[in-house]
OpenMM code with the backbone's topology and positions (N, CA, C; nanometers):
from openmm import Vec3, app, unit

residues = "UNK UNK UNK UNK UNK UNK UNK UNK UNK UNK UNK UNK UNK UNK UNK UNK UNK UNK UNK UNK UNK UNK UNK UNK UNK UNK UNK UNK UNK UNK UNK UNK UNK UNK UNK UNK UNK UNK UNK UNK UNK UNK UNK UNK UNK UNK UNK UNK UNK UNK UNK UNK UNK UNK UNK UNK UNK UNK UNK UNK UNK UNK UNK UNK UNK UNK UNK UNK UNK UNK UNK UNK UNK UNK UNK UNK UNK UNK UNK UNK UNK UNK UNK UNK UNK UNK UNK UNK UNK UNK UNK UNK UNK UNK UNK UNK UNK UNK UNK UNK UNK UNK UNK UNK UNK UNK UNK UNK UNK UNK UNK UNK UNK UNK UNK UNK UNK UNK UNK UNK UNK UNK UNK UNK UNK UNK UNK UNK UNK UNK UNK UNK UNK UNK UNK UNK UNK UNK UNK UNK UNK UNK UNK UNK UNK UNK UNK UNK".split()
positions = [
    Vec3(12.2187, 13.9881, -8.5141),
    Vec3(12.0842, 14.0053, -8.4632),
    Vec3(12.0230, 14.1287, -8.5269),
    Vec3(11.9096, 14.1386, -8.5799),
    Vec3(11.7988, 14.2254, -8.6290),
    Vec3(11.8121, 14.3586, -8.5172),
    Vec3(11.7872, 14.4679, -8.5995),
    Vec3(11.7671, 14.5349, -8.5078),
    Vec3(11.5871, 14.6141, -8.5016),
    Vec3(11.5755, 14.6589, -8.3724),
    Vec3(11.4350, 14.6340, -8.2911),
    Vec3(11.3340, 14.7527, -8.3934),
    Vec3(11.4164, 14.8589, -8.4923),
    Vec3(11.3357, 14.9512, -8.5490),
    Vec3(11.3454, 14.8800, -8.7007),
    Vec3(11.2227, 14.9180, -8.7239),
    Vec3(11.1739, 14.8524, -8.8615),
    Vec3(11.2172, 14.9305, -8.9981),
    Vec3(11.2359, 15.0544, -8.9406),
    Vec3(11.3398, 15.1779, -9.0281),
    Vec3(11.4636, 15.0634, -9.0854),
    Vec3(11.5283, 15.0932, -8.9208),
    Vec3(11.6852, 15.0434, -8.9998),
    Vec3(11.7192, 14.8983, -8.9993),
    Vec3(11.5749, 14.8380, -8.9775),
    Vec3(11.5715, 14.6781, -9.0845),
    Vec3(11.5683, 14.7237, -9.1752),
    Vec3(11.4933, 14.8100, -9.2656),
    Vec3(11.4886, 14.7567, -9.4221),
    Vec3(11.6054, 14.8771, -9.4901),
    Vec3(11.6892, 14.9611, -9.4480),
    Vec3(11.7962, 14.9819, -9.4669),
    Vec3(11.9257, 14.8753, -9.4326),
    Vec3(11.8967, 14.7995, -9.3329),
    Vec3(12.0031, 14.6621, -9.3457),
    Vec3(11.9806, 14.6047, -9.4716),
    Vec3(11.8119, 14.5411, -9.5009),
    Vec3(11.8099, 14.4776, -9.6200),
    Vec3(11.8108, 14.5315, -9.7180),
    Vec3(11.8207, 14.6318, -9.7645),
    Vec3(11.8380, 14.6865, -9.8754),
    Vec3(11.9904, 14.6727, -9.9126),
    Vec3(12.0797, 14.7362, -9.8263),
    Vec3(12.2158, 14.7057, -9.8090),
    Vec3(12.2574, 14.5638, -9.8383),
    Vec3(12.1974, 14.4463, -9.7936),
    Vec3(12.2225, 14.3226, -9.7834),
    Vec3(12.1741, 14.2961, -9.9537),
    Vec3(12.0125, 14.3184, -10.0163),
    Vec3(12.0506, 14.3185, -10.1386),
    Vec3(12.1262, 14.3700, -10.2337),
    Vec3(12.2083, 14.5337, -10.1971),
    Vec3(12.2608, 14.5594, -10.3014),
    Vec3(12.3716, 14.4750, -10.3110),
    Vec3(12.4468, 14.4305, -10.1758),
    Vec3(12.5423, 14.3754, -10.1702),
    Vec3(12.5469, 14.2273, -10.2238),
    Vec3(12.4337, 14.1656, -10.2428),
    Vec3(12.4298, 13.9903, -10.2705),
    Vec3(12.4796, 13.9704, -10.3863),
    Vec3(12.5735, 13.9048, -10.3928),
    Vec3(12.5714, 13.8724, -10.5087),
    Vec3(12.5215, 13.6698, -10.5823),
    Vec3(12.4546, 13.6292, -10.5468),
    Vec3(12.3963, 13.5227, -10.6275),
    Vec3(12.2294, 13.5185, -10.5726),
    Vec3(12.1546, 13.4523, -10.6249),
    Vec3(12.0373, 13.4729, -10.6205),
    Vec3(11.9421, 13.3912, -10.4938),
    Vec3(12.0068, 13.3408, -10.4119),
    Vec3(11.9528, 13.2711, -10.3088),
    Vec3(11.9760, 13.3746, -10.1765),
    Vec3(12.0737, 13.4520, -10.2092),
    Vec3(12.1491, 13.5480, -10.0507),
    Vec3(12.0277, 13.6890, -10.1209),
    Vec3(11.9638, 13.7182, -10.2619),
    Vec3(11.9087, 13.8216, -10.3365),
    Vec3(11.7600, 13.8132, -10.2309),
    Vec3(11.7557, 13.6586, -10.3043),
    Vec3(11.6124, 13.6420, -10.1866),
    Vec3(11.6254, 13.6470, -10.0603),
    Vec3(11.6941, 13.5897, -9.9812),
    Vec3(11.6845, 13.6179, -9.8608),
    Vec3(11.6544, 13.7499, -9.8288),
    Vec3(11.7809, 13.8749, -9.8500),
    Vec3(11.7868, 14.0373, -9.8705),
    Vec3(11.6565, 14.0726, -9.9089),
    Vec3(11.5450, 13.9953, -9.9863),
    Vec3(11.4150, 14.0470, -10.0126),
    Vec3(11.3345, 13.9928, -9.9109),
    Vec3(11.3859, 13.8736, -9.8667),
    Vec3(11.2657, 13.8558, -9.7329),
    Vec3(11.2412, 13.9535, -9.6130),
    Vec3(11.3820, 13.9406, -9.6000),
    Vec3(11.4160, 14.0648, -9.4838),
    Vec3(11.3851, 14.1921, -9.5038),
    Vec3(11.3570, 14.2655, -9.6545),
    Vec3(11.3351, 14.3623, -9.6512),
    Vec3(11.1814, 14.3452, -9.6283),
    Vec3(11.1178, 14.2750, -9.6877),
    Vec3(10.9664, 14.2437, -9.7087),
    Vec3(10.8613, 14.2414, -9.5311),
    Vec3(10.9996, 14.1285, -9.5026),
    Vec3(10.9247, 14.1219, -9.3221),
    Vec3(10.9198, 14.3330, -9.2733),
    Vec3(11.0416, 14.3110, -9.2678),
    Vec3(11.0935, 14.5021, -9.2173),
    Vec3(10.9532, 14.5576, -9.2701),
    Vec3(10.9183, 14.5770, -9.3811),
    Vec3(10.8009, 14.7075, -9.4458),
    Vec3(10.6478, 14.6587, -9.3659),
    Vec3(10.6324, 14.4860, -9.3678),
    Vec3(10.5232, 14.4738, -9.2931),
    Vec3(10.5415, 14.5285, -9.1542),
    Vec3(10.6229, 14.5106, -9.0897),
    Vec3(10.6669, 14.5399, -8.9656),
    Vec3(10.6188, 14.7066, -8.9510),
    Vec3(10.6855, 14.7897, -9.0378),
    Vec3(10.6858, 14.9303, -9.0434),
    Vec3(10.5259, 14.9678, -9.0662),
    Vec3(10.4837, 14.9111, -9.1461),
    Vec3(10.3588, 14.9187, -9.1879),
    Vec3(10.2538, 14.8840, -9.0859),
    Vec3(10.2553, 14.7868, -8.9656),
    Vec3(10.1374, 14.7610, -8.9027),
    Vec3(10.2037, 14.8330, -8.8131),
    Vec3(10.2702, 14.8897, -8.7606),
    Vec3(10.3394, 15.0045, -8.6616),
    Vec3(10.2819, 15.1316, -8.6911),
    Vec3(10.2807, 15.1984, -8.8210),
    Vec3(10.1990, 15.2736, -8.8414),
    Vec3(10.0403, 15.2302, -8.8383),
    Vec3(9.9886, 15.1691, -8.8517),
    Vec3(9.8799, 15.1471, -8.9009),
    Vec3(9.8236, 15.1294, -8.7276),
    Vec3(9.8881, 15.0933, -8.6320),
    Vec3(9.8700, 15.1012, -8.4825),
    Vec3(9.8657, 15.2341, -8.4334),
    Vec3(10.0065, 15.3323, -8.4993),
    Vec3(10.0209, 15.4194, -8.4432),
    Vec3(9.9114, 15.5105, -8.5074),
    Vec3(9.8612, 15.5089, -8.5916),
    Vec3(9.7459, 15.5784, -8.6878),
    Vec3(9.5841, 15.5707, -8.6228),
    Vec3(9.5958, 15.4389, -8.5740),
    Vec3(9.4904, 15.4077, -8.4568),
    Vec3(9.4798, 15.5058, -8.3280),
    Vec3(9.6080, 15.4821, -8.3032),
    Vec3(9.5745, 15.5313, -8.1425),
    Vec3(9.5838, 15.7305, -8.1634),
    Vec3(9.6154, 15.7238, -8.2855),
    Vec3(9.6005, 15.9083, -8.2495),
    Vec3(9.4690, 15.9364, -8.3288),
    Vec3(9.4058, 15.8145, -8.3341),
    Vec3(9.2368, 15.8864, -8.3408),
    Vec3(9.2015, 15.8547, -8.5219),
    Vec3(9.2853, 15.7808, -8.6281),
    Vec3(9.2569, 15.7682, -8.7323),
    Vec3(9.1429, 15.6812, -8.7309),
    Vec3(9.0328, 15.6266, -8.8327),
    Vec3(8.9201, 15.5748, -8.8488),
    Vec3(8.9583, 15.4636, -8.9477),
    Vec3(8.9176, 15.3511, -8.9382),
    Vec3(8.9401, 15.2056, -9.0134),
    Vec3(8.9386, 15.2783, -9.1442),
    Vec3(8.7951, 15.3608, -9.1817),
    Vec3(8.7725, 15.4194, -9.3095),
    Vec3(8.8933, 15.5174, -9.3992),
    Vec3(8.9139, 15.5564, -9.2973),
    Vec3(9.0673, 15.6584, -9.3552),
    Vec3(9.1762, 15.5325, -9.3853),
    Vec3(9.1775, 15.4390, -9.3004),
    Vec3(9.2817, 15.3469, -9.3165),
    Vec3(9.3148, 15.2719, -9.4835),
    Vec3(9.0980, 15.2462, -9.4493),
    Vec3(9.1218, 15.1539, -9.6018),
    Vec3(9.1353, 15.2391, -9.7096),
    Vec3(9.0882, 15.3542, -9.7240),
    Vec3(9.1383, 15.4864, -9.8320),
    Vec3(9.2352, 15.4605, -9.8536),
    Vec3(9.3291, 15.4533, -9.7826),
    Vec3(9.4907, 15.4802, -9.8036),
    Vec3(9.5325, 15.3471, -9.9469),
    Vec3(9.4737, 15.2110, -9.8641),
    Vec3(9.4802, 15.1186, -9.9085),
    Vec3(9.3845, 15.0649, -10.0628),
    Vec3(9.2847, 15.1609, -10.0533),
    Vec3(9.2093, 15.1153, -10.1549),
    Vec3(9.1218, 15.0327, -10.1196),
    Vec3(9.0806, 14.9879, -10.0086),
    Vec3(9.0057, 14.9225, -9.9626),
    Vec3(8.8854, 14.9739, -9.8428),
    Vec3(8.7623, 14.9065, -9.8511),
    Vec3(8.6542, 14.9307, -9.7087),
    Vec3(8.7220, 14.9465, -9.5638),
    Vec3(8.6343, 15.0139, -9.5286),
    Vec3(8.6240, 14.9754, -9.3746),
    Vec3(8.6884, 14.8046, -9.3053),
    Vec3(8.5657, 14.7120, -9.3566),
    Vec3(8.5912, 14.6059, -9.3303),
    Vec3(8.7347, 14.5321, -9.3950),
    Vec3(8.7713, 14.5834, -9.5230),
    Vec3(8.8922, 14.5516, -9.5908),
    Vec3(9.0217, 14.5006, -9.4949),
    Vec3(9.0161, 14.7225, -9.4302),
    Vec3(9.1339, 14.7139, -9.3780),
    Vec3(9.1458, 14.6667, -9.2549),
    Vec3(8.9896, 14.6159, -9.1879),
    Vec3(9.0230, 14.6006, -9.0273),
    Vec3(9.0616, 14.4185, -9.0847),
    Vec3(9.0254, 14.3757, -9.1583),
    Vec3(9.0646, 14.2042, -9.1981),
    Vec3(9.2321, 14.1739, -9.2091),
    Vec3(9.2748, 14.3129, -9.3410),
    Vec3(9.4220, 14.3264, -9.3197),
    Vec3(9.4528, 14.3922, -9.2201),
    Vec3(9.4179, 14.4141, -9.1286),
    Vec3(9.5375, 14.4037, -9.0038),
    Vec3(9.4870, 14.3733, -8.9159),
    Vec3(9.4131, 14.2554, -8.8985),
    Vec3(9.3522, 14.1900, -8.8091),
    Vec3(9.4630, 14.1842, -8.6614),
    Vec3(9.5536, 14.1823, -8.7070),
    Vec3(9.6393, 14.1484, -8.5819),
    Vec3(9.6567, 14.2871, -8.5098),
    Vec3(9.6829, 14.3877, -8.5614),
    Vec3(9.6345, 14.5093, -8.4919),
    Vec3(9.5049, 14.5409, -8.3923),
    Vec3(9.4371, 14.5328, -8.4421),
    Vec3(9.2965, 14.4542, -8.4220),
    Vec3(9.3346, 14.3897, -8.2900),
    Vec3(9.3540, 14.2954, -8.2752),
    Vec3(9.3713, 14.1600, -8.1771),
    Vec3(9.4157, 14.2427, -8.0816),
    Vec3(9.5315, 14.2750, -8.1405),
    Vec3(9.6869, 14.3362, -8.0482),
    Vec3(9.6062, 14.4609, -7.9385),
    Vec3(9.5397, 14.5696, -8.0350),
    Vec3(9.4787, 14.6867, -7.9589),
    Vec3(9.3885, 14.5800, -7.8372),
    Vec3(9.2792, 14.4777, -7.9079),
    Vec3(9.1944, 14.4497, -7.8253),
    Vec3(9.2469, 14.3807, -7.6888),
    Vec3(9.3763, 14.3472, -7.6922),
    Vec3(9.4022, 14.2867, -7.5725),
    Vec3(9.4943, 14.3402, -7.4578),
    Vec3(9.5050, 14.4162, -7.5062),
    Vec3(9.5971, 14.5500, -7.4767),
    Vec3(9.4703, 14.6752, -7.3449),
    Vec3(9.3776, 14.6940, -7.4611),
    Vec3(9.2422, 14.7346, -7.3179),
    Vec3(9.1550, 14.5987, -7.2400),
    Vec3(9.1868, 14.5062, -7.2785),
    Vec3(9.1528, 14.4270, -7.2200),
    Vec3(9.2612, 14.3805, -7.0771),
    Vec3(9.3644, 14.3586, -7.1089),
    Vec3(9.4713, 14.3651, -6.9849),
    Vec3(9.4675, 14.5579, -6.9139),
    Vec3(9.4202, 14.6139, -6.9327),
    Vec3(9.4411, 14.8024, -6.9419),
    Vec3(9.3200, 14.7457, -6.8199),
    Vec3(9.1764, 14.6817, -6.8605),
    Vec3(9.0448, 14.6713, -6.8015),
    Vec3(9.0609, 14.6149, -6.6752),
    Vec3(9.1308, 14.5095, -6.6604),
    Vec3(9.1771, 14.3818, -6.6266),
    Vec3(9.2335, 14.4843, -6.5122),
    Vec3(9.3505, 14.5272, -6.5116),
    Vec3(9.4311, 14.5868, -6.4030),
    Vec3(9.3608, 14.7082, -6.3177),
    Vec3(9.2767, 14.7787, -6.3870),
    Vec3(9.1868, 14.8973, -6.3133),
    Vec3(9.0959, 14.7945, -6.2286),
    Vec3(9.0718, 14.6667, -6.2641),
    Vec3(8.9513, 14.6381, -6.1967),
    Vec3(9.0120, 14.5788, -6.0529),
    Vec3(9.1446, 14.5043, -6.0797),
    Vec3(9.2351, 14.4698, -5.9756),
    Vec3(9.2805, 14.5576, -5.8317),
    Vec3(9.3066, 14.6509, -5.9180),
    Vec3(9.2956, 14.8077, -5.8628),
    Vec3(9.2286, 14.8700, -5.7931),
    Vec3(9.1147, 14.8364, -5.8469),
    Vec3(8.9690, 14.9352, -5.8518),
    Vec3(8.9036, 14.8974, -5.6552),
    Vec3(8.8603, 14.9818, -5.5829),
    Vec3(8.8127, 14.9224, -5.4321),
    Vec3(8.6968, 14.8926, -5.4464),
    Vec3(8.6821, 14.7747, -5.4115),
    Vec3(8.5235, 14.6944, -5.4482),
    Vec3(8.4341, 14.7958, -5.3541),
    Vec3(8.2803, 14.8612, -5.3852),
    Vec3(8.2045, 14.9071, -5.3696),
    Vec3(8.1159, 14.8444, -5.2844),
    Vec3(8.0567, 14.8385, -5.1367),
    Vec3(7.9661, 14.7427, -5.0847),
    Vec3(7.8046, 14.7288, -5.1294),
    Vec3(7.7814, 14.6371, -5.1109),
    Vec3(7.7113, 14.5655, -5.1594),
    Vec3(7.5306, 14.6136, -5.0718),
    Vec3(7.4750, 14.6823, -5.1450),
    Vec3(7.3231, 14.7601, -5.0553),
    Vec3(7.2026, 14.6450, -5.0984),
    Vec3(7.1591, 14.6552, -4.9982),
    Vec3(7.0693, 14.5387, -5.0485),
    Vec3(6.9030, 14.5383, -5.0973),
    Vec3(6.8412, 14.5282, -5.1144),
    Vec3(6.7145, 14.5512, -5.2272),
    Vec3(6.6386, 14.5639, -5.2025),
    Vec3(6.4632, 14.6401, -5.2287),
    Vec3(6.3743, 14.6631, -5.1541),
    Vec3(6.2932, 14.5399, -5.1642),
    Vec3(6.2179, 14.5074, -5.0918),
    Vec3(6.1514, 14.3682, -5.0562),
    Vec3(5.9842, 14.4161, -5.1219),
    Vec3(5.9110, 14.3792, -5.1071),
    Vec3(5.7371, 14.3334, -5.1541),
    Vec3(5.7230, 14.3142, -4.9901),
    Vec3(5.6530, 14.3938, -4.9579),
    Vec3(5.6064, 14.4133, -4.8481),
    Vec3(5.4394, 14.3759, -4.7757),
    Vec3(5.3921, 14.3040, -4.6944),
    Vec3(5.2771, 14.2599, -4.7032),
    Vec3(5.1359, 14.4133, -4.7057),
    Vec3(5.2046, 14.5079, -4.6799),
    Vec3(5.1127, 14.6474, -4.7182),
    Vec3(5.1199, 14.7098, -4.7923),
    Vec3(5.1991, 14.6530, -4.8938),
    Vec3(5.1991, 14.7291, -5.0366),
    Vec3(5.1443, 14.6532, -5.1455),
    Vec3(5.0638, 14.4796, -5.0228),
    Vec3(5.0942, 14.3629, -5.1540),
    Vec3(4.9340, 14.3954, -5.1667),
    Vec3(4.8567, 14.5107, -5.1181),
    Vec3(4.7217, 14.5455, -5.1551),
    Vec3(4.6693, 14.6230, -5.2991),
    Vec3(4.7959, 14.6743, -5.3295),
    Vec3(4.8083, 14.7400, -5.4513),
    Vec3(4.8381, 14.6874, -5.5721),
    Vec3(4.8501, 14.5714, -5.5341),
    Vec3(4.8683, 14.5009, -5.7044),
    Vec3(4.7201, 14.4748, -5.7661),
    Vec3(4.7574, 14.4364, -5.8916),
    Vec3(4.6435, 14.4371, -5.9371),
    Vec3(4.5958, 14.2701, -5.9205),
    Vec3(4.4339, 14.2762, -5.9754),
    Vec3(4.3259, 14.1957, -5.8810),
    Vec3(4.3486, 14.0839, -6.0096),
    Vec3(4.3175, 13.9984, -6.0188),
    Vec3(4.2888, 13.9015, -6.1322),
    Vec3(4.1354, 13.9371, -6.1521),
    Vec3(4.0582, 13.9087, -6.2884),
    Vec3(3.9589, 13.8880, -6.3288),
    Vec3(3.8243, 13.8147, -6.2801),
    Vec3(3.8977, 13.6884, -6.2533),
    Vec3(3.7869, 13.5795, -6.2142),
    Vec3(3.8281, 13.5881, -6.0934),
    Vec3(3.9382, 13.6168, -5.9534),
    Vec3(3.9329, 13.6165, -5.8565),
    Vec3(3.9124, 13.8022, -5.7849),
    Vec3(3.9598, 13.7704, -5.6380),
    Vec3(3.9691, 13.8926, -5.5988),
    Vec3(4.0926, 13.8841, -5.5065),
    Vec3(4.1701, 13.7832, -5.4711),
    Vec3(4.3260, 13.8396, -5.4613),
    Vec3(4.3748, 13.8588, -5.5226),
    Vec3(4.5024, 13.9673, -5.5161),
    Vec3(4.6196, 14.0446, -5.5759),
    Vec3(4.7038, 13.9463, -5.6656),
    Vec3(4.7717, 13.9910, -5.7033),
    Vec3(4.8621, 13.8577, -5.8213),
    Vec3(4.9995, 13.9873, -5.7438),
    Vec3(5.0800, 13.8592, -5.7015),
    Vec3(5.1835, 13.8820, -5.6930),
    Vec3(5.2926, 13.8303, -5.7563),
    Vec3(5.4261, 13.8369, -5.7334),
    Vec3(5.5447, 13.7461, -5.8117),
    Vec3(5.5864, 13.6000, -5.7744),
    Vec3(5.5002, 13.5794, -5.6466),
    Vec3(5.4857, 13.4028, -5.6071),
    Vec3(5.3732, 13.3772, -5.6623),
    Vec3(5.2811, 13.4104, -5.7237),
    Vec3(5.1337, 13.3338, -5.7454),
    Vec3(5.1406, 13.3219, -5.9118),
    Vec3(5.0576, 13.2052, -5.9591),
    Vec3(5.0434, 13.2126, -6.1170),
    Vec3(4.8932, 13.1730, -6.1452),
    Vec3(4.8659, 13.2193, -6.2500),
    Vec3(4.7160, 13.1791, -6.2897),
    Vec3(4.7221, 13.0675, -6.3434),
    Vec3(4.6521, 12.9705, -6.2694),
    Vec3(4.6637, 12.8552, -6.2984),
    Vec3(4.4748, 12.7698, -6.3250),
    Vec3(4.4936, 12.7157, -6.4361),
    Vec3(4.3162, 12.7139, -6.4523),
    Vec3(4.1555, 12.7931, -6.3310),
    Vec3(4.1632, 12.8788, -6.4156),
    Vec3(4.0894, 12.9907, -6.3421),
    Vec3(4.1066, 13.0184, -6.2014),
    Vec3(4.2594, 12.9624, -6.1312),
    Vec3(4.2508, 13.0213, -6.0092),
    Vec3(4.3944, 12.9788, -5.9580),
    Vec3(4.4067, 13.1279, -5.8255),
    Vec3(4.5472, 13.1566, -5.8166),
    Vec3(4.6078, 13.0411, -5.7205),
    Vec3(4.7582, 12.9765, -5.7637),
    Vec3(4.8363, 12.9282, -5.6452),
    Vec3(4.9265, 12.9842, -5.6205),
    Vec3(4.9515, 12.9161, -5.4923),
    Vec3(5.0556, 12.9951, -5.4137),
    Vec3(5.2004, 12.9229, -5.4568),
    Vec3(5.2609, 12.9087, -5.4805),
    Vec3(5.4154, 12.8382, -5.4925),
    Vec3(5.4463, 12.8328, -5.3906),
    Vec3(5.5548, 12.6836, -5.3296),
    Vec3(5.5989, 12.6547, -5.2792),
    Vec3(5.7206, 12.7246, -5.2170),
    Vec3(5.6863, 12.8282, -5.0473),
    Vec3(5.8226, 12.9425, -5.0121),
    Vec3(5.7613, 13.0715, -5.0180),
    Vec3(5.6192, 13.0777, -5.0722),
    Vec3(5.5940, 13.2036, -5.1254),
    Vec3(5.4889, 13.2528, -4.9827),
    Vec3(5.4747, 13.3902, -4.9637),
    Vec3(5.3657, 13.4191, -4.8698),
    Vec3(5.2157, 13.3799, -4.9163),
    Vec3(5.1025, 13.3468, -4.8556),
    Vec3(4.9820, 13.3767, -4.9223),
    Vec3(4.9278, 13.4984, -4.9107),
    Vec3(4.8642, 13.5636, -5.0009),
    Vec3(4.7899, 13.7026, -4.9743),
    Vec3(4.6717, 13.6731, -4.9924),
    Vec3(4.5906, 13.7395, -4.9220),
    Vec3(4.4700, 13.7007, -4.9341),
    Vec3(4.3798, 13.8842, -4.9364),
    Vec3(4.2903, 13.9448, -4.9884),
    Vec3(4.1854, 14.0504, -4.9389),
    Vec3(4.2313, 14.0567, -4.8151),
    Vec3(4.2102, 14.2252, -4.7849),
    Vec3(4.2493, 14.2377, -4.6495),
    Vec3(4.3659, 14.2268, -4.5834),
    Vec3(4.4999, 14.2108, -4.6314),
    Vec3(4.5716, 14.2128, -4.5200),
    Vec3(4.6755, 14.2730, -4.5561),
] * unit.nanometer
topology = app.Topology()
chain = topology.addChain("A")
for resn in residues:
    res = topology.addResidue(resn, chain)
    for name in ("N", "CA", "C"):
        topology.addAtom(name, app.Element.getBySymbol(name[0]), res)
């Protein structure tokens, strides 16, 4: 069985290639070393993340953009994003729901202060619409009329 640090994978495979001797056990010893360095490599490239490095510094390293390097290591990427997403997920589980205050209303003595329509002289409120030169009331809605 592999072991869990990506270090002393590719010191196994290195070992395993010097030791191969025909060319099918050579490749294998190169797969294993090959998986190991990606391994090592998006480990850093995580751990480079979380102590505050910038995609831009990343792709420098690499020779590549911003966008370059967040494509090659998309799975980093993924990995971080779901990682504060389960992080979000559990604070909110957590979190003591806040009660619920409820909203100020349109009041029939404040409904004097809206403004007037043109061609009429009641108020336009948020139940009424201008409807060929004159206001209706919607169906649920109060009527306002001048005066009240």
């Amino acid at each position: 069985m592999a072991s869990k640090n990506p270090a002393k994978r590719i010191l196994a495979a290195l070992g395993a290639l010097d030791a191969a001797d025909g060319p099918i056990s050579r490749l294998e010893a190169a797969r294993q070393l090959r998986e190991a360095a990606e391994e090592l490599e998006t480990a850093q490239v995580e751990a480079a993340r979380k102590a505050g490095a910038t995609w831009h510094e990343i792709g420098a390293c690499y020779g590549l953009t911003k966008q370059g390097a967040q494509q090659r290591f998309r799975a980093v990427r993924d990995k971080a994003k779901a990682e504060a997403a389960a992080a979000a997920a559990a604070a909110a589980k957590n979190a003591t729901p806040q009660p619920l205050r409820p909203r100020a209303c349109l009041t029939a003595s404040r409904s004097t202060r809206l403004p007037r329509l043109a061609t009429g002289s009641q108020p336009v409120s948020g139940g009424e619409r201008f409807v060929s030169g004159r206001n209706r009331v919607l169906p649920g809605q109060p009527e306002v009329r001048d005066g009240h």
